[in-house]
C-alpha positions in Angstrom: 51.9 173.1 85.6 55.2 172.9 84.3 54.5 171.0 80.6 53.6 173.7 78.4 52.0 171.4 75.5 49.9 169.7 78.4 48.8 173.5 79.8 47.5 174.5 76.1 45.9 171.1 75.5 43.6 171.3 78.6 42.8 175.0 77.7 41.7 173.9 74.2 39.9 171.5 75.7 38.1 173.6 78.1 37.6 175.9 74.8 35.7 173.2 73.2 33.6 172.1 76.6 32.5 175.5 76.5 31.4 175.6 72.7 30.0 172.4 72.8 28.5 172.8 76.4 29.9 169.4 77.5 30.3 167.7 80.3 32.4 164.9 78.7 34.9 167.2 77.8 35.1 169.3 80.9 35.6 165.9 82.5 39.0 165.3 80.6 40.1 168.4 81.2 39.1 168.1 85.0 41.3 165.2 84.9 44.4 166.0 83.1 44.5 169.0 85.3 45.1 165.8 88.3 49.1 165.6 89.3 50.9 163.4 87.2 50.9 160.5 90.0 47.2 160.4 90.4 47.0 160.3 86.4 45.4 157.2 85.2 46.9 154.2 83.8 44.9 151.8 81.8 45.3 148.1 80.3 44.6 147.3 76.8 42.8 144.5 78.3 40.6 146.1 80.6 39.2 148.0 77.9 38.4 145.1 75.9 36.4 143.7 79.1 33.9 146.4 79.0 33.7 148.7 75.8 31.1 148.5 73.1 31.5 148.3 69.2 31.5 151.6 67.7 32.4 153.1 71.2 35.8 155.2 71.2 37.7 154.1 74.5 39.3 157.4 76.4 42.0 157.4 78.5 43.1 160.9 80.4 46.6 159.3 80.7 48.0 156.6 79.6 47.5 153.5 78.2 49.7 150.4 78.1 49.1 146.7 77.4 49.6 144.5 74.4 46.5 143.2 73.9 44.6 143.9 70.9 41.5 145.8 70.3 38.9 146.2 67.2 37.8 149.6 69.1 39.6 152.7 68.5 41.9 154.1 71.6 42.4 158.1 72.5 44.5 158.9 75.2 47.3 161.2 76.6 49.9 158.5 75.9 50.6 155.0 74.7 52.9 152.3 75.4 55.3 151.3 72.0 53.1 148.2 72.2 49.7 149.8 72.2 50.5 152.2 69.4 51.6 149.7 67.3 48.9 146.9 68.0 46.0 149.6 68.0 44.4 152.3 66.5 45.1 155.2 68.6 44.2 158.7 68.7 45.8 161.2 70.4 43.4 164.0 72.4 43.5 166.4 70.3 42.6 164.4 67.4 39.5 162.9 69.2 38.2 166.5 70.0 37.8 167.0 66.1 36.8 163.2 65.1 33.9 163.9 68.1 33.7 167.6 68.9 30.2 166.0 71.4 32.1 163.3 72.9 29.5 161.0 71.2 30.1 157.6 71.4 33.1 158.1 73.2 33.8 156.0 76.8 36.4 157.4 79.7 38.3 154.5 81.0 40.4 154.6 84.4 
């Protein structure tokens, strides 16, 4: 795996799947792990189709769009767009907000 800040990411995340024993996270991690043309790419607007309120929609790639959304985004990346139209969290600040994976939704 040649990025570095990708490597560590998954390993924290793996750290936490562990901890937590969960099967959400060791999902994310299964799937950034994926080559980088396999990895997902997701519309704003598909998202919107299918999420709940309250539900946290999670992306292990990126996400691009300009839709809108009431429903908080994490991902790996964003489109200029998205980030700007959204609330978005990035991985790493989802596994603090939801160290469980509660509430949260993988998209893609």
């Amino acid at each position: 795996m040649k990025n570095k800040q990708l490597a560590e990411l998954i390993k924290q995340i793996k750290t936490l799947a562990i901890k937590e024993k969960s099967k959400f996270w060791k999902r994310i991690a299964t799937d950034l792990e994926k080559p980088t043309r396999i990895r997902r790419v997701v519309n704003v607007e598909t998202i919107n189709k299918t999420i709940r309120k309250g539900e946290i929609a999670v992306v292990p790639g990126k996400v691009i769009g300009t839709a809108k959304t009431e429903n908080e985004i994490a991902a790996l990346g964003f489109s200029d767009r998205v980030a700007s139209n959204n609330k978005t969290l990035m991985l790493d600040e989802l596994m603090k907000k939801c160290p469980k994976g509660q509430k949260c939704r993988i998209f893609g």
